[in-house]
C-alpha positions in Angstrom: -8.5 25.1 -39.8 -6.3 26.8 -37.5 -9.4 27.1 -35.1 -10.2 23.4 -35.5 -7.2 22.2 -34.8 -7.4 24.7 -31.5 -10.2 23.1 -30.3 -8.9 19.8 -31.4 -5.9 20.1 -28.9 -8.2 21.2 -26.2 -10.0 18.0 -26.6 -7.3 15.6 -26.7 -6.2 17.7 -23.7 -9.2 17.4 -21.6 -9.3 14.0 -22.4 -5.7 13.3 -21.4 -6.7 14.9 -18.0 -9.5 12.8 -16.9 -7.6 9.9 -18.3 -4.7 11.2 -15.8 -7.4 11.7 -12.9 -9.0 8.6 -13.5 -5.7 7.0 -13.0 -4.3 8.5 -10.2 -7.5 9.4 -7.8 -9.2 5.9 -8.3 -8.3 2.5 -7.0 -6.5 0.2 -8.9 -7.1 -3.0 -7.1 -5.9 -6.5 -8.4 -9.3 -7.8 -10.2 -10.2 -11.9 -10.5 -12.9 -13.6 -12.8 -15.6 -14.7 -10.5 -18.5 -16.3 -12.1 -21.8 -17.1 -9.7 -23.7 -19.6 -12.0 -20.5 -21.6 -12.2 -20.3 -21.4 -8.2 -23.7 -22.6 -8.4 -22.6 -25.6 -10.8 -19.2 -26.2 -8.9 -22.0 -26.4 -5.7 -23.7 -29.2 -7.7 -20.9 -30.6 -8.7 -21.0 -30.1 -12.4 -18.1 -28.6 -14.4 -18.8 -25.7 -16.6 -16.1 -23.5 -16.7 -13.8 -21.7 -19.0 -10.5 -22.4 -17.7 -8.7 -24.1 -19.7 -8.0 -27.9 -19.2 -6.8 -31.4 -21.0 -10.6 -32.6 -21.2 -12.9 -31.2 -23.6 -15.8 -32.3 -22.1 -18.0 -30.4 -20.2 -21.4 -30.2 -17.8 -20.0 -33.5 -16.5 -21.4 -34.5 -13.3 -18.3 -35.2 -10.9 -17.5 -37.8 -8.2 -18.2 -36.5 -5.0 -17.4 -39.5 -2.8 -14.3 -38.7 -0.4 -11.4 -40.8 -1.6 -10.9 -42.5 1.6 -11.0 -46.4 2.1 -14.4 -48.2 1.7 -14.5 -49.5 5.4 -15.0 -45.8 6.8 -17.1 -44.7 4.4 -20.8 -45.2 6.4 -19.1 -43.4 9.4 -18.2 -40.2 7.2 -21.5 -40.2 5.7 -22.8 -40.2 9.1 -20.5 -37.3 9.9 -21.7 -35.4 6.8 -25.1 -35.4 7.0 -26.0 -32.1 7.9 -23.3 -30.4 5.4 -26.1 -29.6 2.7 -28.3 -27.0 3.5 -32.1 -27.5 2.8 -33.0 -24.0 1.8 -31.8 -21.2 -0.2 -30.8 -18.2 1.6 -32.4 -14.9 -0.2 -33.0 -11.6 -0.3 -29.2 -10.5 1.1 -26.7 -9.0 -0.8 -23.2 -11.1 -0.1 -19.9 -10.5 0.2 -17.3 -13.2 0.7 -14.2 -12.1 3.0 -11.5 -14.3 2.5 -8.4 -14.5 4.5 -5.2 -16.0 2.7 -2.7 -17.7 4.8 -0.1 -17.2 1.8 2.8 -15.1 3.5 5.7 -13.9 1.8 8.8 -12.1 3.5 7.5 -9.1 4.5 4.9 -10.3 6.5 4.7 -11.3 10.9 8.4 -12.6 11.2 6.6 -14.5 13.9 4.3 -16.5 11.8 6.9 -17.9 9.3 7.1 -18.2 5.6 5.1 -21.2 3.8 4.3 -21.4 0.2 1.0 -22.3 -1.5 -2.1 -20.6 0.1 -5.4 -21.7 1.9 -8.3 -19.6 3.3 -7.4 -18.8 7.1 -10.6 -16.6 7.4 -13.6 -17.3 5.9 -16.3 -14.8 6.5 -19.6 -14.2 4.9 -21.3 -10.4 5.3 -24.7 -10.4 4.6 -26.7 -6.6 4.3 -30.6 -6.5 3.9 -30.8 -3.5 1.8 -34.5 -3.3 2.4 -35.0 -3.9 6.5 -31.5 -2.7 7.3 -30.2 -6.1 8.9 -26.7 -6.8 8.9 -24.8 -10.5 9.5 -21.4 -10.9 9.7 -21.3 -15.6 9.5 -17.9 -17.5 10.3 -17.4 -20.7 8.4 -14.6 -22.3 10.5 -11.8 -23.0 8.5 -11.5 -26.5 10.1 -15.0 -27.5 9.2 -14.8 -30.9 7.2 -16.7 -31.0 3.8 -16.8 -33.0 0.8 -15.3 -30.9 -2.3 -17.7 -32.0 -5.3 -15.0 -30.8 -7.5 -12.4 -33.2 -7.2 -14.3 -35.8 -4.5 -11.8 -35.2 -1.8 -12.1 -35.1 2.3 -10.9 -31.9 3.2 -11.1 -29.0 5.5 -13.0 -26.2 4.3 -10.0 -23.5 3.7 -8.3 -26.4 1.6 -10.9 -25.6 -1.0 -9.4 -21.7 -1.7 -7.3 -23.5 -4.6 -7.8 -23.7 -8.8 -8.8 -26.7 -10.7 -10.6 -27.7 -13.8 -14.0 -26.5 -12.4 -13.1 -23.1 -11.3 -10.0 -20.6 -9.8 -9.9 -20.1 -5.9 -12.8 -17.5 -4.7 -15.3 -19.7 -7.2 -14.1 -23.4 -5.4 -14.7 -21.9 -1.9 -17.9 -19.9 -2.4 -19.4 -22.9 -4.3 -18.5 -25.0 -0.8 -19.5 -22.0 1.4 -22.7 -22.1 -1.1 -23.1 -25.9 -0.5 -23.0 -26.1 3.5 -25.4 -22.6 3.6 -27.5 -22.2 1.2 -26.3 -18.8 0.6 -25.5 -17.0 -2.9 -22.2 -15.1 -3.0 -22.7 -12.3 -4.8 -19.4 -10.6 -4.6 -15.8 -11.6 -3.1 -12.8 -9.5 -1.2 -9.0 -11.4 -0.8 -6.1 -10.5 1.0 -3.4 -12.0 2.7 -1.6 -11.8 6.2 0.6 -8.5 4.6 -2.4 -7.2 3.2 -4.0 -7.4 6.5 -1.6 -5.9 8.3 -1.5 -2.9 6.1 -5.4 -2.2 6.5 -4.9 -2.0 10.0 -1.8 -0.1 9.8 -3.6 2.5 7.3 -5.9 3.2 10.2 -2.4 4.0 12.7 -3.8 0.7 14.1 -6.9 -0.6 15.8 -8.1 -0.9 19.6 -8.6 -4.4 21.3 -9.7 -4.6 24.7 -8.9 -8.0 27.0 -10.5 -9.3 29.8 -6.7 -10.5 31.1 -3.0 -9.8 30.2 -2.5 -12.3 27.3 0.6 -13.0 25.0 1.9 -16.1 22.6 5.3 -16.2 22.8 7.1 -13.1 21.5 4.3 -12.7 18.7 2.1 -10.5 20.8 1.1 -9.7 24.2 -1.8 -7.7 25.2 -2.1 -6.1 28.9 -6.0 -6.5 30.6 -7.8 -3.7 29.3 -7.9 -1.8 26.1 -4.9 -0.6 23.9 -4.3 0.3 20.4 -2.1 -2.3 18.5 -0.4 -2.4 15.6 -1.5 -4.3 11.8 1.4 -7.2 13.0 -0.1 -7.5 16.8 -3.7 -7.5 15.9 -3.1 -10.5 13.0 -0.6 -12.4 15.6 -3.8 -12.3 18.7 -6.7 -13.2 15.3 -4.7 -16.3 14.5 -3.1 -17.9 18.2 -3.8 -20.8 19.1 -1.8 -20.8 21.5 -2.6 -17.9 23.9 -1.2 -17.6 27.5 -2.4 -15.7 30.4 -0.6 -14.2 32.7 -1.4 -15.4 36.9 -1.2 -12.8 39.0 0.8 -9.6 38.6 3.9 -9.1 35.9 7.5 -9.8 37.6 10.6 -9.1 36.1 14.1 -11.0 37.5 17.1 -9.0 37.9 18.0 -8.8 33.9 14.6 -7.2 33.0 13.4 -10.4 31.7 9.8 -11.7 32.6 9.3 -14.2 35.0 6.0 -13.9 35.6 3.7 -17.3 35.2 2.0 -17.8 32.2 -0.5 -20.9 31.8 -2.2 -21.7 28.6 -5.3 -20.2 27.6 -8.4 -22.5 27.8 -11.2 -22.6 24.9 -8.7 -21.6 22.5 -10.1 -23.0 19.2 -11.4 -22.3 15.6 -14.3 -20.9 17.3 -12.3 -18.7 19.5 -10.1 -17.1 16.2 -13.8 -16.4 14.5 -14.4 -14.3 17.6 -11.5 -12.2 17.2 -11.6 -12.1 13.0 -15.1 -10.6 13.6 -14.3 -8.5 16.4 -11.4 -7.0 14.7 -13.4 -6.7 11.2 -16.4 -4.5 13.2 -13.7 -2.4 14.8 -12.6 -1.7 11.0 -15.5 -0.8 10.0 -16.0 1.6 12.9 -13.4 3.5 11.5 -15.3 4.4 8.5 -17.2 7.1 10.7 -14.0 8.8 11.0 -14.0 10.0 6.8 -16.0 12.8 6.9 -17.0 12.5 2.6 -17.2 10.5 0.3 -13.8 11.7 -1.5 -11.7 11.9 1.4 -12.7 7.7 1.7 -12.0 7.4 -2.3 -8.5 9.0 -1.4 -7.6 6.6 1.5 -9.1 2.6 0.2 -6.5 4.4 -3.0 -4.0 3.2 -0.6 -4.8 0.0 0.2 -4.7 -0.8 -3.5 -2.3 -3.6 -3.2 -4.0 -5.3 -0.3 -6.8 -6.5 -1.9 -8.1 -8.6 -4.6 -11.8 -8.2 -5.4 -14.0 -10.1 -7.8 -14.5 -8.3 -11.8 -18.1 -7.8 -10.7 -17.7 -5.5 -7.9 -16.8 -2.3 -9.4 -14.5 0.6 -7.4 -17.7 3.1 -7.2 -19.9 0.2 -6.0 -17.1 -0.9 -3.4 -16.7 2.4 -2.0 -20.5 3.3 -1.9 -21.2 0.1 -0.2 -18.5 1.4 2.6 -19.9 4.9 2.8 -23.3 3.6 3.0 -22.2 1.7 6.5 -20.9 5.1 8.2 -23.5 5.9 11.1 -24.2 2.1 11.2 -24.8 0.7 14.9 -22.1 -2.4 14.3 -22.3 -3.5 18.1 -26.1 -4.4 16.5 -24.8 -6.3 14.1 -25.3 -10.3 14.2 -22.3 -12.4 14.5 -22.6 -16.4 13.9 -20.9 -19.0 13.0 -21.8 -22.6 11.4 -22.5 -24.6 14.4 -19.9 -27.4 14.7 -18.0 -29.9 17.1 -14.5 -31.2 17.1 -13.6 -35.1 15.7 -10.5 -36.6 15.2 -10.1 -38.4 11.3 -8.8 -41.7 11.4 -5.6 -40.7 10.1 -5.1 -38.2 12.9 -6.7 -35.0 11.1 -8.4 -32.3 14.2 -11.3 -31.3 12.0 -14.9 -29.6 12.9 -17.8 -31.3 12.4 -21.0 -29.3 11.0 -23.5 -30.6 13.9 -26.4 -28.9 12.6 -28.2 -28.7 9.2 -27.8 -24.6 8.3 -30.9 -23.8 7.3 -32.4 -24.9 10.8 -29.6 -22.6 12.4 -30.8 -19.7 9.9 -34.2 -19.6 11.0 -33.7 -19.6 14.5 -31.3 -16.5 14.0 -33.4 -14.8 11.6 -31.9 -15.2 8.7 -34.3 -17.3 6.9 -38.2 -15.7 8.0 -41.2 -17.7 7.2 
């Protein structure tokens, strides 16, 4: 008996340990429900989800007309008429990076407090296990779409919200879904803090400028390459209003700048999906710097707090997924984004309109092959 119980406490013990492991060596990232047949419903516009809401019914088809008066109408539907894409996009494993613009007090002083959230970056990654191809595709977050949940006009990022059809990573991958073609398999969340501390993790990241560039006293970069900080880097992703400095720096007789600084031209949507994507590649160069796979397990432990990824995508799946990429050429891979021009709404809204059908883009870029 006396041996039993021996063994008995060695069990319980060993147990306890690897229980204790377990919880202190991996991840504990913040986990959502995300359910891809009920993107693909939400897509279609019919409800069948499991939250919880006042009507019993369900697999109802939804409204999808935009609640705006009858007269305009025929123009919108002109506007709209490439935003459903043709063709399925296949054969790609997908991730969904999504950007939150929800900030709280500890984030960029610079860039204010606001309450409520909407996506700020919206970016698809798309890996071809079998031939090796990688896409990294911009939706911008301007880009005007129909919701087919709740029938409303909206920009694309005003979609990252729960209703009765499904939370806020289902409601934007079924629009992302709707105006692509493409599946989202899996999805990735963080906000402005959560970016910053990524970046920070790293002891920052290096952008390189064609000219000395600032917006205020958010940021300023000097021509050339530096290393920046997680609060510069996020401050450059998301100005839209850049300045450039003409001719050389002057200082007056305080210290102060007086130099002349005119306003950026191109600055855009377009022009913040440059810099998202150059920034995420320069991320992801990092990962050559982990030399195994447990020294990488010890560091995204970390960032545990900075993310939110979907229930399906475990921790050992995440952080294969990133140790496969090491040794990965990303100045070879693709970077696009939905092609779209700017309009102005009747009631005043700057919006991007999709100008042609996806699936015609997608072919000419490779991503759909004959």
């Amino acid at each position: 008996m006396k041996i039993l119980n021996k063994y008995t406490y060695l069990f319980v013990g060993l147990l306890a340990s690897a229980s204790l492991i377990v919880f202190i060596v991996l991840p504990r990232f913040e986990k959502q429900e995300f359910d891809p047949s009920r993107v693909e419903d939400i897509s279609s516009g019919v409800t069948t989800t499991s939250i919880p809401v006042e009507s019993t019914q369900e697999n109802t088809p939804l409204v999808t007309s935009p609640e705006i008066p009858e007269f305009e109408q025929s123009e919108i539907e002109k506007l709209l008429i490439e935003n459903n894409a043709t063709e399925k996009v296949t054969n790609y494993q997908t991730y969904l990076l999504i950007g939150s613009d929800e900030r709280d007090e500890n984030s960029s002083a610079s860039r204010g407090y606001v309450e409520g959230q909407r996506a700020d970056v919206i970016i698809v990654g798309l890996v071809d296990e079998g031939s090796n191809k990688h896409y990294l595709l911009s939706i911008p977050r301007d880009t005007l779409i129909v919701n087919t949940c709740t029938g409303n006009l909206e920009r694309i990022n005003a979609s990252y919200s729960k209703n009765e059809c499904g939370n806020n990573a289902e409601n934007l991958a079924a629009a992302v879904s709707g105006i692509t073609g493409i599946k989202i398999n899996h999805f990735a969340s963080f906000n402005f803090e959560g970016f910053e501390n990524i970046i920070d993790s790293f002891d920052g990241i290096e952008i390189c400028v064609e000219t000395t560039q600032r917006e205020g006293y958010a940021f300023e970069l000097q021509k050339g390459c530096q290393v920046v900080t997680g609060a510069t880097a996020l401050n450059w992703v998301v100005s839209r209003n850049t300045e450039i400095l003409v001719g050389n720096k002057v200082l007056d007789e305080n210290g102060e700048d007086a130099s002349e600084w005119v306003k950026m031209s191109g600055v855009s949507d377009l022009s913040r999906n440059e810099r998202q994507q150059y920034v995420i590649l320069q991320l992801f160069k990092k990962l050559n710097d982990f030399k195994s796979l447990t020294e990488l397990n010890k560091f995204i432990n970390t960032l545990e707090d900075s993310f939110v990824i979907d229930e399906n995508l475990t921790i050992n799946k995440a952080i294969n997924t990133l140790w496969d990429f090491r040794g990965t050429d990303f100045d070879s891979i693709k970077k696009l984004s939905i092609p779209t021009f700017s309009y102005e709404l009747e009631d005043g809204r700057q919006v991007l309109i999709i100008s042609r059908n996806f699936t015609e883009y997608a072919k000419e870029v490779g991503l759909i092959t004959p």
